[in-house]
N, C-alpha and C positions, 0 to 999 in steps of 0.2 A: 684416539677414538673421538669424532666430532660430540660437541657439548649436546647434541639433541638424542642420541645414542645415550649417552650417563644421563640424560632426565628419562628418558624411555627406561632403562635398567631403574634407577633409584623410583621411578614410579609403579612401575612394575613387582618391586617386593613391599612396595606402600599396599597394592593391590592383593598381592599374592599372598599378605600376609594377614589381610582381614579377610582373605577366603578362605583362607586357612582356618581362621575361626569358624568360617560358617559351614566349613566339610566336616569339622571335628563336630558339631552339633550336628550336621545334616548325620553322620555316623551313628550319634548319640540316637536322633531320630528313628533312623531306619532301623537300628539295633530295637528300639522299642515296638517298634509299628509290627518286625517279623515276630515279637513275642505275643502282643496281642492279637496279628492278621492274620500272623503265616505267608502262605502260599498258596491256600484257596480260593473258596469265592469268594469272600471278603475283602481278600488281596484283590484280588483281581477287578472287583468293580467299584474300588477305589482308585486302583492306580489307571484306569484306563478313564475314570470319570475328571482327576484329577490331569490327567493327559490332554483331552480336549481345548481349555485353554491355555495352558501349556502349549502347545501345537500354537495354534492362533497368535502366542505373543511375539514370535519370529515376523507373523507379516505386520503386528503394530507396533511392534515392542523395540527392543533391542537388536533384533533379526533383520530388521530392515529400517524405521523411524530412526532410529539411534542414529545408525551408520548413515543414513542419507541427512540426517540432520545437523548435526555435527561440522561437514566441511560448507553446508549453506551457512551456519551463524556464524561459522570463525569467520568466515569471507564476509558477511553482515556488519559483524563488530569493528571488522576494519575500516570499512565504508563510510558508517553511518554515526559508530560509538554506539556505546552498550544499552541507553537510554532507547532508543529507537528501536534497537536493533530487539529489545525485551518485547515489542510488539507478537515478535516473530512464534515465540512460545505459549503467551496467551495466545494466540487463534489457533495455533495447533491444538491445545488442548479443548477449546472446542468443538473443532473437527473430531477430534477422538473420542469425545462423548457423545457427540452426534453419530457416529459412523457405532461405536460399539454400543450404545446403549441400541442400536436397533436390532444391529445383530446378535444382541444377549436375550432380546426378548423374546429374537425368532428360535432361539437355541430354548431356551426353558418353554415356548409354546408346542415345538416341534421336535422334543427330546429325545420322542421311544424312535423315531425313524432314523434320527441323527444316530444313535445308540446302536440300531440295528446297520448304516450304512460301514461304521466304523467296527463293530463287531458283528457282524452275521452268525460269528460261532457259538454264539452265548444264546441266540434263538432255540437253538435245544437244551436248553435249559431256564425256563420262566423265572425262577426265585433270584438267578444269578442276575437275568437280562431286566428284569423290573427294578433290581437293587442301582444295577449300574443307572438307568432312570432316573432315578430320585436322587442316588446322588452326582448326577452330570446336570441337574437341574438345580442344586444349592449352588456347586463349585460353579460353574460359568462364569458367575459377574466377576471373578476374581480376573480375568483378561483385561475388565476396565480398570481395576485397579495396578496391575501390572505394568500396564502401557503408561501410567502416570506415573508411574516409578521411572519406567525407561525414558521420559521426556523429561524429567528432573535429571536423571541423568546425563543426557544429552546437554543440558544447560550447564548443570555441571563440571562434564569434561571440559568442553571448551576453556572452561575458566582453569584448566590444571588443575583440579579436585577431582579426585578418586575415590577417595576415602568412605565418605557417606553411603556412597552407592554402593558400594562392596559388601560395609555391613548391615543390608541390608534384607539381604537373606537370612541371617544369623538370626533378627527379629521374626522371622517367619518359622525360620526351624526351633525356636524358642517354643512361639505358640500353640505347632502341630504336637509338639512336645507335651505343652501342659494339657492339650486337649484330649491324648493320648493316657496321661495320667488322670484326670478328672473322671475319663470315660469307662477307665477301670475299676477306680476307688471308690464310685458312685454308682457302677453295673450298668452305666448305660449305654445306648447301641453305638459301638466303636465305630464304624464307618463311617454314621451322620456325623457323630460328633468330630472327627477327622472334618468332613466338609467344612462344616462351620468354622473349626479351627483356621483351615486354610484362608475365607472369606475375611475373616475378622484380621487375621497375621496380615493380608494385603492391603487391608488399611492401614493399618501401622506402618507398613513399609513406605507410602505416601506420606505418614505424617514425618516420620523421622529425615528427609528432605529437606522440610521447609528450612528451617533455622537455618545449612549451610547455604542454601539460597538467599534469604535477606542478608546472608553475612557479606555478596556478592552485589547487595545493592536491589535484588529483581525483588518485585510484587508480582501478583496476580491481578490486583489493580491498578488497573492503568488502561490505556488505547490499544486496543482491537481490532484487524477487521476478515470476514471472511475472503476477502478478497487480497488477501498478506501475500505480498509478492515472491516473498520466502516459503512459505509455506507454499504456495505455489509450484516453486521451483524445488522445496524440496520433495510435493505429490509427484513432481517430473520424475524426478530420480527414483523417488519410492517404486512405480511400475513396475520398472523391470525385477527390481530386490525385490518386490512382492510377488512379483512371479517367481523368481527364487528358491523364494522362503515359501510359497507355496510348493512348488516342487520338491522342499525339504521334507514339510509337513507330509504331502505325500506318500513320502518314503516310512514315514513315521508309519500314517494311516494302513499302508499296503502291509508294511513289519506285523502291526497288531492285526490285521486281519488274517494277515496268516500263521500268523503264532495261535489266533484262536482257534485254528482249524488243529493243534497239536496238541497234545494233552493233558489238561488240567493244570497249569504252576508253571506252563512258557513262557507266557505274559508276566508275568513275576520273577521268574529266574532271571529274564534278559531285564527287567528292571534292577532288579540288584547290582547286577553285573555292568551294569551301566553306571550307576550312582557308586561303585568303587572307581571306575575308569574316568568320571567325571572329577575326581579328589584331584589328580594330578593336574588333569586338563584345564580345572577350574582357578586352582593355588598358582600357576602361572603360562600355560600357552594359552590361556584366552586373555589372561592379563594383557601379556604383553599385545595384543592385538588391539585390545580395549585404549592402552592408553598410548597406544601407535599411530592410533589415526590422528589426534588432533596434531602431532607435529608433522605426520606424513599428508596433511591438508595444509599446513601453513607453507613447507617447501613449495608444493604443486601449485599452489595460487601465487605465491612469487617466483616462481620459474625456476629456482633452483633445481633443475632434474639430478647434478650429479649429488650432491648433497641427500636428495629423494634415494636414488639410488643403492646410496652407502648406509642408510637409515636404514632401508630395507635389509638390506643384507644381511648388515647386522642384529634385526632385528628377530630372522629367520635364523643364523647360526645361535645365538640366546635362546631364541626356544628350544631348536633340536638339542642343544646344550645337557638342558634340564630335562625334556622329554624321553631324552634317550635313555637314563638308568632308570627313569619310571618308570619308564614301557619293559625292560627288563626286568625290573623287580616285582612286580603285576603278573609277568607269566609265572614267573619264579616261586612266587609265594602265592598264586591264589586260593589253593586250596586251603593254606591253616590262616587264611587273611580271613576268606568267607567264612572258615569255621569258627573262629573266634568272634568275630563282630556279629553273626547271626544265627549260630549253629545252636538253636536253643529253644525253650516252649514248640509253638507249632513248629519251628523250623526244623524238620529235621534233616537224619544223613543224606536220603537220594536230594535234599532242596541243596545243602551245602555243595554236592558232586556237579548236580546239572549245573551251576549258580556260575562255581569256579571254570567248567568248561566254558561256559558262553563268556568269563571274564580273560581266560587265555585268548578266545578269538577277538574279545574287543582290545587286549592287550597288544594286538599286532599292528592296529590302525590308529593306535594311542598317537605317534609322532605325525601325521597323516592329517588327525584331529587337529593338535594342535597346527600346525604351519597353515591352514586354510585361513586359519583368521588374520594372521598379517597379512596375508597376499590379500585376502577379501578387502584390508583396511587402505593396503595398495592401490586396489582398485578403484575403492569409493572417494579416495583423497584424489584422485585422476579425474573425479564425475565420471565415471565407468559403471555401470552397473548393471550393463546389458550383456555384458561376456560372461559373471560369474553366474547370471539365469540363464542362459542357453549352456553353460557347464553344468548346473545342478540338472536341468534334464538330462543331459549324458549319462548324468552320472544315476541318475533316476532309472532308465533302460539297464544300467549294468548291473544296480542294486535287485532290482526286479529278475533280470536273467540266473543272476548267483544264487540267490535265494531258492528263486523255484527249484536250481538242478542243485543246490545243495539240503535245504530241508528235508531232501526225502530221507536219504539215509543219513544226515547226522541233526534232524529236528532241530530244536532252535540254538542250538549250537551253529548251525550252515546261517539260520540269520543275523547271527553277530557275525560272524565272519565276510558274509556278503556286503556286511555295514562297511566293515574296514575295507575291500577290497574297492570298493565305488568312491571311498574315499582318499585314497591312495591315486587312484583315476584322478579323482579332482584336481590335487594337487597337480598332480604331471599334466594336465590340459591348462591349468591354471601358468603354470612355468612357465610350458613354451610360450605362451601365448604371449606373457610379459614379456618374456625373454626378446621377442621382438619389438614390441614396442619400444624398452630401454636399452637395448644391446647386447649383443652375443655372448656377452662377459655380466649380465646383470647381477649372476647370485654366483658369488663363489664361497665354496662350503667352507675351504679353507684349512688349516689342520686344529683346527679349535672342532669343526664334525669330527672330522677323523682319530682324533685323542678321543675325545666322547665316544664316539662309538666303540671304540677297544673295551676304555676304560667301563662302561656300559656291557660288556660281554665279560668281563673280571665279575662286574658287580650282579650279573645276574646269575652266575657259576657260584659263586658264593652263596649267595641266597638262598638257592638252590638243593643247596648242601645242609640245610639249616631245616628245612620245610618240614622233615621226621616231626619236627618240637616246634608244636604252633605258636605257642608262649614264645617262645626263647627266638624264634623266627624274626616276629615284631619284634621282639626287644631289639633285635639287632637291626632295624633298618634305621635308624638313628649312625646306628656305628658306620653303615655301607657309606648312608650320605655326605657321613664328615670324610671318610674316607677318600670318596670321589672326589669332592671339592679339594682336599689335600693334595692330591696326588695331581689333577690337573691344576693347582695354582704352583706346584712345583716343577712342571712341565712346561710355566709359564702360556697359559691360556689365561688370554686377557679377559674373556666374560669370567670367569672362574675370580680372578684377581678382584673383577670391577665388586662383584657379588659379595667377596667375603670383605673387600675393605666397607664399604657399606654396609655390612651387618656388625662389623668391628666399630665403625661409628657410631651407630646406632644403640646399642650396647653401653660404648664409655658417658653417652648421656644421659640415659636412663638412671645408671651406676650413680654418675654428677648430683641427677635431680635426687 
């Protein structure tokens, strides 16, 4: 296995395992939020107020800034060395406060209409539609701070650091936390105080950056100029990823509009049901995509194509690896999953039933999710970034078709499912596409998929069998995992091998220290 593959894997459970931290809080979180919000309109015009820039940070953020940023400075540092090359990040982040402090202002000047474009459904109803107002007018500026998170990040990677950026969320889900508690303990209105929470939590997440930044040498003082050739050349690239990630957002926007149009707690079911499908997705297929790009930018700028290649490959059989008993155990158990983490205060039976349907249907497009982001990281280490936006509109038409002919009769249960099915789309327009650019032979699955996947249908049969007893359910997916990982390193599946002797290592030094 080439050495850039074992720093992809060893960085990837670096990553995987401080998101790890930050899903078991984000859990902690949600677990709290459904006892004080429910699934009403509370819920509801929070998490749609809280969505807004959310959406937005894809086209400044991580979504698109990161990934187009990223293979301009590695190629920068080489050139110039790091001293010079630090120019590159100071003027982006003026441009981002230039570009989002304008657009923040237009959003809190221009709320109720922005509020009415993205929810029309909530117009019949005032108390619901004014609340979401007020608070889509706190939460906003939290985009600017996001995007300064994803541009420390980007700085970041490049240098082979993960870590910072990862637990980064963890401080934010810390803060909706205590604000969630304060707002209780003190009776005051839990939705604002949520806003504010989240505002304050996205500074912190900026400030906790810095340090691993000067540990790398960079200021924020120093030479500047808006005319930074890099930043230039990484607005080039941004384009088309911004049309992209707009095209995502879209998908977003269209989802919430028509779940508004469904019955009171849509828009909250399919959030739940999301942020359970996000645990896996987030602990390691977006991992490894995240810390893929910076070596699948260093191949592509030295010409190594085959080397790119075999990165690749490998980088896609490692996710479906892991993906695959996730996406099984997600269908398998989501009914006593939801019940247990949310089945409580406002939440009740019919929220736990709707919650779990719509987490079986994002359950299907779990492996789907994750493999997008390698190929994405693929593409953007290539300076590609006009293929994956004319896919995300494809895939934007498909999502839109599925939806409408499935909402009618199985409501937003048909729009998780339409989510997974446009994304399942991406991937396969995404293949081929590479497939030709690198060769007929690009991605071989290998029998490291094919063990997974078996082994992946054992563990979701199991599971399965277990769901009667919610308690005893969870308690066992600890046991399914060591299981899997047992049985395919006795199979001798080499990601399987590379994984547990790296957690073995990791382990005897902690032990040491």
């Amino acid at each position: 296995m080439p050495q850039h593959v074992r720093q992809i894997a060893k960085d990837a459970s670096i990553v995987g395992g401080a998101t790890l931290l930050s899903r078991i809080l984000g859990f902690f979180r949600d677990m709290i939020l459904a006892y004080v919000l429910g699934a009403g309109v509370s819920a509801d015009a929070f998490y749609v107020a809280y969505r807004l820039p959310n959406m937005m940070r894809r086209l400044f953020a991580e979504g698109s800034m990161t990934m187009a940023f990223v293979p301009v400075f590695t190629r920068l540092r080489e050139e110039v060395g790091d001293e010079r090359a630090f120019a590159m990040p100071r003027a982006a982040m003026v441009w981002l406060l230039i570009i989002l402090g304008v657009l923040t202002t237009l959003a809190i000047l221009f709320a109720r209409p922005l509020t009415h474009l993205i929810t029309p459904g909530f117009a019949d109803d005032p108390a619901l539609f004014d609340l979401t107002v007020e608070l889509t007018r706190i939460v906003f500026p939290y985009i600017i701070e996001i995007s300064a998170v994803a541009l420390c990040m980007g700085v970041l990677n490049s240098f082979g650091h993960f870590l910072a950026p990862a637990l980064a969320t963890s401080e934010l889900n810390t803060i909706i936390i205590l604000g969630a508690g304060v707002a209780w303990l003190f009776g005051l209105n839990v939705p604002h105080t949520l806003a504010w929470a989240v505002v304050v939590g996205g500074f912190g997440q900026v400030l906790m950056q810095q340090p691993q930044m000067r540990k790398y040498g960079f200021s924020w003082r120093g030479p500047w100029s808006l005319k930074d050739k890099g930043v230039i050349r990484m607005g080039l690239l941004m384009l088309p990823t911004a049309f992209g990630a707009a095209v995502y957002q879209l998908n977003i926007v269209i989802g919430t509009l028509l779940a508004s149009y469904l019955p009171t707690g849509s828009i909250s079911y399919l959030y739940y049901a999301d942020r359970l499908v996000q645990f896996p997705l987030g602990v390691f297929g977006v991992a490894v995509g995240t810390v893929a790009l910076p070596s699948l930018s260093k191949l592509a700028s030295s010409g190594q194509t085959g080397e790119f290649t075999e990165t690749l490959n490998a980088s896609l059989r490692l996710t479906l690896f892991i993906c695959l008993p996730a996406a099984a155990g997600l269908i398998a158990l989501a009914e006593p999953m939801v019940h247990i983490l949310f089945g409580r205060g406002a939440f009740g039976p019919h929220a736990v039933s709707a919650t779990a349907a719509a987490l079986v249907a994002y359950g299907v497009g779990l492996p789907a999710f994750a493999c997008v982001r390698p190929l994405y990281s693929a593409y953007f280490a290539l300076t590609d970034t006009r293929t994956p936006a004319i896919t995300a509109a494809v895939c934007l038409v498909v999502y839109v078709i599925a939806g409408l002919a499935l909402m009618g009769p199985t409501a937003h249960v048909g729009l998780a499912l339409a989510t997974s099915i446009s994304s399942w789309v991406n991937v396969a327009v995404l293949g081929v596409i590479l497939r030709k650019r690198l060769g007929g032979s690009w991605f071989r699955p290998g029998r490291t998929t094919v063990i997974g996947a078996l082994l992946s249908c054992g563990v979701g049969l199991g599971a399965y069998t277990t769901a009667g007893w919610p308690l005893l359910a969870l308690a066992l997916i600890l046991v399914w995992a060591v299981a899997y990982m047992g049985l395919a390193s006795l199979l001798r599946v080499e990601e399987a091998r590379l994984l547990t002797d790296f957690a073995r290592r990791r382990l005897r030094r902690k032990i040491r220290a």
